[in-house]
C-alpha positions as CSV (number, residue, x, y, z in Angstrom):
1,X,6.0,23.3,7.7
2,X,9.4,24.8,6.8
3,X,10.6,27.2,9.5
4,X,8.4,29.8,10.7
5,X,9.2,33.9,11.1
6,X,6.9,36.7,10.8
7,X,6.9,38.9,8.2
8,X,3.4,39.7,10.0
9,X,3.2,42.7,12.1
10,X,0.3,45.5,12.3
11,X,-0.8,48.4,14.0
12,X,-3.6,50.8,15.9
13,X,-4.3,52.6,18.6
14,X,-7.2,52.6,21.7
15,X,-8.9,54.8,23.6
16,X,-7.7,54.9,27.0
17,X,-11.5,54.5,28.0
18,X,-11.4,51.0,26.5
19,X,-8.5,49.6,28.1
20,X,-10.9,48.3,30.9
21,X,-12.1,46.2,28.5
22,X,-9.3,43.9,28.8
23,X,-9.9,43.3,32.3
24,X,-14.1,43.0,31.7
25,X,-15.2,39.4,31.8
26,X,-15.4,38.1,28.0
27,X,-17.2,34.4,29.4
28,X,-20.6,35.9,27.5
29,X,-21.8,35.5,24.2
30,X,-21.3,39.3,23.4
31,X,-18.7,40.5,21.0
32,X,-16.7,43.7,21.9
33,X,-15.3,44.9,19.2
34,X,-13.1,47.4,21.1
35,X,-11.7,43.9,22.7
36,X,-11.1,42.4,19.4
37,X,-9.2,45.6,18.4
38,X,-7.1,45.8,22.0
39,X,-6.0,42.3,21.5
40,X,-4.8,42.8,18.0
41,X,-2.8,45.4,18.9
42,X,-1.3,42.6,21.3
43,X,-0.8,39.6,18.5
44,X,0.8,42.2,16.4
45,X,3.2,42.9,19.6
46,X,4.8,39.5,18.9
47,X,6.5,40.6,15.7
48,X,8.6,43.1,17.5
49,X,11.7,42.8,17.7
50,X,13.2,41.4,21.5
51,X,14.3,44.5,22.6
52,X,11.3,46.7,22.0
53,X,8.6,44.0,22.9
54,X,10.8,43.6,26.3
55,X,10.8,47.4,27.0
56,X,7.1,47.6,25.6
57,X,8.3,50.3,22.8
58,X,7.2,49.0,19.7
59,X,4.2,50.5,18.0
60,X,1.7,48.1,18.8
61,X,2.7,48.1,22.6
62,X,2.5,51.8,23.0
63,X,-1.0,51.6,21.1
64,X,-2.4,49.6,23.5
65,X,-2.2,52.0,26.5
66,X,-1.5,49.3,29.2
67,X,1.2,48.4,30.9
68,X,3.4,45.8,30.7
69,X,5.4,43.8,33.4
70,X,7.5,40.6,34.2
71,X,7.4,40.0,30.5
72,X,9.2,37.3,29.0
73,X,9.7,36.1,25.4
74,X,10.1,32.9,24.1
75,X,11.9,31.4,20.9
76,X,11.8,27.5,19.4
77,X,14.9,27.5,17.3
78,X,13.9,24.1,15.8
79,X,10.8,25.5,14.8
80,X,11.1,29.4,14.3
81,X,8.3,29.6,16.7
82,X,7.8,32.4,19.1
83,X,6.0,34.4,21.5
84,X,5.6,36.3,24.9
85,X,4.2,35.7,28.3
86,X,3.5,39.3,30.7
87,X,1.5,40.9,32.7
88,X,-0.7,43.6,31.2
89,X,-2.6,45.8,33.4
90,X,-3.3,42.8,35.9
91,X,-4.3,40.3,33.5
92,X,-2.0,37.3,32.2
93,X,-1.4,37.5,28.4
94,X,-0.1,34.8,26.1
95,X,0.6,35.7,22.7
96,X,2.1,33.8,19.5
97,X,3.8,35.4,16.2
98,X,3.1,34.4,12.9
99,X,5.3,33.0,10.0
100,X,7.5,34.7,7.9
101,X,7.6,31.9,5.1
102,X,4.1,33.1,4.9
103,X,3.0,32.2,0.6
104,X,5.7,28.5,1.0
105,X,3.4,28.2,4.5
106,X,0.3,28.7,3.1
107,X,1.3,26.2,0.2
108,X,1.8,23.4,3.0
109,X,-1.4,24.1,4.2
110,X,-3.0,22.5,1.1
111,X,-1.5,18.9,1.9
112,X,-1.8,19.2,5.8
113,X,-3.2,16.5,7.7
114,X,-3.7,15.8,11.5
115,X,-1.6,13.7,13.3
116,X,-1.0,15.1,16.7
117,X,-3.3,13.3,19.2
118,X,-5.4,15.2,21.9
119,X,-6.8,14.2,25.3
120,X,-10.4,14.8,23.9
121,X,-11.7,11.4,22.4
122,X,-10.8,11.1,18.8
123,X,-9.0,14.5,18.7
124,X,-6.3,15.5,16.5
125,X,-4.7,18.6,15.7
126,X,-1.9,20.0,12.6
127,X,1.6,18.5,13.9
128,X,3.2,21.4,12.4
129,X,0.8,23.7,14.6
130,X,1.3,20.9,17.4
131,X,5.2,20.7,17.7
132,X,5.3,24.9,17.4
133,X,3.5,24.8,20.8
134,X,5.7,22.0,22.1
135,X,8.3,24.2,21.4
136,X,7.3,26.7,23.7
137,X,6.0,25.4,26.4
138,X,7.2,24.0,29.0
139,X,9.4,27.4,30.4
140,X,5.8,29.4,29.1
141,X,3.7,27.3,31.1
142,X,6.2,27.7,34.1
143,X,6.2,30.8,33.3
144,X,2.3,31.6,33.5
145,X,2.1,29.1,36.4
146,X,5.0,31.6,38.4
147,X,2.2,35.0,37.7
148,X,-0.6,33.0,38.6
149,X,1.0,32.1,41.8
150,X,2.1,35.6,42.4
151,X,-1.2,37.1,41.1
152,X,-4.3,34.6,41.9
153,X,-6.9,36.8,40.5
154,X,-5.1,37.6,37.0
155,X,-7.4,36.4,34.4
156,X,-5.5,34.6,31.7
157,X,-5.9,35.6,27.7
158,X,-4.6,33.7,24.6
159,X,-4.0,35.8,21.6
160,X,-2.1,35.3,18.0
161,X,-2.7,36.1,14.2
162,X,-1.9,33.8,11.4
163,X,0.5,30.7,12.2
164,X,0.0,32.6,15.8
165,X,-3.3,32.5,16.2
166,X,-3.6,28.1,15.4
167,X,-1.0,28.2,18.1
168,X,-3.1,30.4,20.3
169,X,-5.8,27.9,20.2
170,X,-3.8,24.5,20.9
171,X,-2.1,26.4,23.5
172,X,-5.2,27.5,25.3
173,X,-6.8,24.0,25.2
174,X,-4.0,22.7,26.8
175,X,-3.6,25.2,29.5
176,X,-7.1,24.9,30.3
177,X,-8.2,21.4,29.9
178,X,-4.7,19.2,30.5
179,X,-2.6,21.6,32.6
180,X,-5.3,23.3,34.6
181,X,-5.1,26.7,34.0
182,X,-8.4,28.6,33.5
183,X,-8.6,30.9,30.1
184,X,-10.5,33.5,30.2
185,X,-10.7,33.9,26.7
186,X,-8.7,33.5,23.5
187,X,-8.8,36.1,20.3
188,X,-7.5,34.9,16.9
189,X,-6.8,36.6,13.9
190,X,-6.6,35.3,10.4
191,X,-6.1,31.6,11.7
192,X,-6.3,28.4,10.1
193,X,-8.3,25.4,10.5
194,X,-6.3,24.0,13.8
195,X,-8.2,20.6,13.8
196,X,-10.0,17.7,12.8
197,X,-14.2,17.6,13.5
198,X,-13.8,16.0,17.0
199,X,-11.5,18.4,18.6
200,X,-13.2,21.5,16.8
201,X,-16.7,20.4,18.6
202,X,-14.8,19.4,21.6
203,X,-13.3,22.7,21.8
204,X,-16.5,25.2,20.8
205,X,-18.4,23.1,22.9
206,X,-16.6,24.3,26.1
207,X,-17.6,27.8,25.7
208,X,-19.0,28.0,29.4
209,X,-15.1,28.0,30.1
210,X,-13.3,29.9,28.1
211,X,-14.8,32.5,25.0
212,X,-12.7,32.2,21.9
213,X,-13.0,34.9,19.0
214,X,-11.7,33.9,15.8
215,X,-11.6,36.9,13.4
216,X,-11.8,36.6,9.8
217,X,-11.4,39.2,6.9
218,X,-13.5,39.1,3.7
219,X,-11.2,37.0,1.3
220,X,-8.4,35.8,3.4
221,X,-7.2,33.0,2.5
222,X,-5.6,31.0,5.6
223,X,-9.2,30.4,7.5
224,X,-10.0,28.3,4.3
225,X,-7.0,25.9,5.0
226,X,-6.0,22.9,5.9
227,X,-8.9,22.0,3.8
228,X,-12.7,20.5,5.5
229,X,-12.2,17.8,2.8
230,X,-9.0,16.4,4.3
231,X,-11.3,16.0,7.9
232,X,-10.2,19.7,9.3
233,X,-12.9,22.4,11.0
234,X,-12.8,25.7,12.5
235,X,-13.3,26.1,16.1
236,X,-16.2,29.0,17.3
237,X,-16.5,31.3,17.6
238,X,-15.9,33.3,14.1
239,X,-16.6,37.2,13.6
240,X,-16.2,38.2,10.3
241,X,-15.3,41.2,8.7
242,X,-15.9,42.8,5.1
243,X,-13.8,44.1,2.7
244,X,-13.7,47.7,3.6
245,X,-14.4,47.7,7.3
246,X,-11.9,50.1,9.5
247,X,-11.6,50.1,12.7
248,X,-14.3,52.4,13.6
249,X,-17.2,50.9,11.7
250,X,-19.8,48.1,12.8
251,X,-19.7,46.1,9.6
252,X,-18.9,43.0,11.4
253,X,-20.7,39.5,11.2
254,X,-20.8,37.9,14.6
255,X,-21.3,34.4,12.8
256,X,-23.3,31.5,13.6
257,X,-21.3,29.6,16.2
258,X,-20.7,26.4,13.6
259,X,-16.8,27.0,13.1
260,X,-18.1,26.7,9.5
261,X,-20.8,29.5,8.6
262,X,-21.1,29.9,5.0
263,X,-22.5,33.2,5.1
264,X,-19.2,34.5,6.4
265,X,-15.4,33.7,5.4
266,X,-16.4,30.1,4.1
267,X,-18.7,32.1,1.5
268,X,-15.2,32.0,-0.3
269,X,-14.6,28.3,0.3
270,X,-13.6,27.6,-3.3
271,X,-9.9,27.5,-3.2
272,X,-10.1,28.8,-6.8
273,X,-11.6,32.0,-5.7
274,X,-9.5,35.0,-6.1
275,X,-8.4,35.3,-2.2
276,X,-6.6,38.2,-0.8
277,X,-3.0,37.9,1.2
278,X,-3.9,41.7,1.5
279,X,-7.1,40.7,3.6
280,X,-4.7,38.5,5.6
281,X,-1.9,41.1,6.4
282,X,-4.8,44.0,6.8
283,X,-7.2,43.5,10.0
284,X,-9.4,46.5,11.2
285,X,-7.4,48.2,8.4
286,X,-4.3,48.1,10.4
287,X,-1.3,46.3,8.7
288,X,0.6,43.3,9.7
289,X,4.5,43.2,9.4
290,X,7.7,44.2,10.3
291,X,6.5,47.8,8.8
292,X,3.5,48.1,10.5
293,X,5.5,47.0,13.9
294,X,7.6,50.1,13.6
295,X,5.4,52.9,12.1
296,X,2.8,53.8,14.3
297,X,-0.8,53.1,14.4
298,X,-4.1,54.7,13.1
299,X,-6.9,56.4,14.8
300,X,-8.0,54.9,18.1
301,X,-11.2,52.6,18.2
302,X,-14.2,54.3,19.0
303,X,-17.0,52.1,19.8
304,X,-21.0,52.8,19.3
């Protein structure tokens, strides 16, 4: 893909009560929703500008009530690709920014294929999705590797939205099933197809290791990319939301563990259907962008 920026930023705030959700053991098959929302507030974190995310200023860091140390940001110039590594309230957090170049990137998406070979047999993942990681990690993974050491009992999260949150999830297979490095659970938002059928079954099938949450909002149209007809599929575990759900409600599907349910986001598999970039930019009603990063957030989460 051509290089990648965010224009993708958003915004909310939490409940102090539910910042010990962060912390809470997510290896079950129960969705929080007050989870999903905290770690949004942390994808959107990597749009921030360097200095704000470094002295946890921006919006979405004050929104998420925890604090941050020995944070470090990361940036690929060969690939535009960037993210942050730090210590949030005693877990480990990794998490990736989206593109800028977000209606030329979605355009790729239509003629992707895989070509990036995996350890898992017959595995392949999106090279572009492939060399953004590559970009990153070899001083992230030192750098997770140097907290691990210094903190033994940090549980480690991956999150990311958009062009984020497909690097989220190669990043977290990796970490846990090459490198070593136990994930405690990885939270997606608005995320393409990552890979083909093999490493989408290889990777939901592993749930007893690592929970993955892959959010979804009523007609976005980046889950519906790279296309299943070109040999792509969605990793579980997918929780979709409507049209109108805020952040408060419960109108959420927890889907049917396939990667693929069609009585979620893949109702609107048709690529002809009239899809949203609103419902991509516009999880839990909270905005994602430069904007969003700088304005403040909306009412905390408050969950039945």
């Amino acid at each position: 893909p051509p290089a990648m920026r965010p224009p993708l930023l958003l915004l909310m705030a939490l409940l102090p009560a539910a910042r010990a959700h962060l912390l809470r053991g997510v290896r079950t098959a129960s969705y929080s929703e007050s989870t999903g929302y905290q770690f949004y507030k942390l994808a959107s974190a990597a749009y921030c500008g360097d200095a704000a995310l470094a002295n946890w200023s921006c919006a979405p860091c004050v929104a998420s009530n925890l604090t941050a140390s020995e944070l470090q940001i990361f940036h690929d110039r060969k690939t535009d690709a960037r993210g942050f590594v730090a210590m949030l309230d005693g877990s480990v957090v990794l998490s990736f920014e989206g593109t800028e170049t977000l209606t030329n990137w979605i355009d790729d998406l239509k003629f992707a294929k895989t070509d990036r070979n995996m350890s898992c047999a017959g595995c392949k993942v999106h090279s572009g999705f492939y060399d953004c990681w590559k970009g990153l990690d070899a001083p992230m993974v030192e750098h997770v590797r140097a907290l691990r050491e210094a903190h033994p009992a940090a549980p480690v999260y991956v999150t990311g939205h958009s062009l984020g949150a497909a690097i989220a999830v190669i990043a977290a297979y990796i970490l846990q099933y090459d490198l070593g490095v136990p994930i405690a659970g990885v939270y997606t938002y608005g995320g393409p197809r990552v890979g083909n059928r093999a490493f989408a079954s290889y990777y939901s099938s592993q749930s007893e290791t690592h929970v993955t949450w892959r959010h979804t909002h009523h007609r976005d149209p980046v889950p519906h990319l790279p296309l299943e007809d070109m040999g792509f599929a969605h990793v579980a575990n997918e929780v979709y939301y409507p049209q109108t759900c805020g952040p408060a409600c419960a109108e959420y599907t927890v889907c049917d563990g396939s990667g693929e349910d069609e009585s979620c986001a893949d109702q609107f598999h048709t690529i002809a259907v009239d899809f949203s970039i609103h419902d991509h930019l516009h999880y839990f009603d909270e905005t994602v962008g430069e904007n969003a990063c700088a304005d403040g957030f909306a009412e905390p989460l408050v969950e039945a």
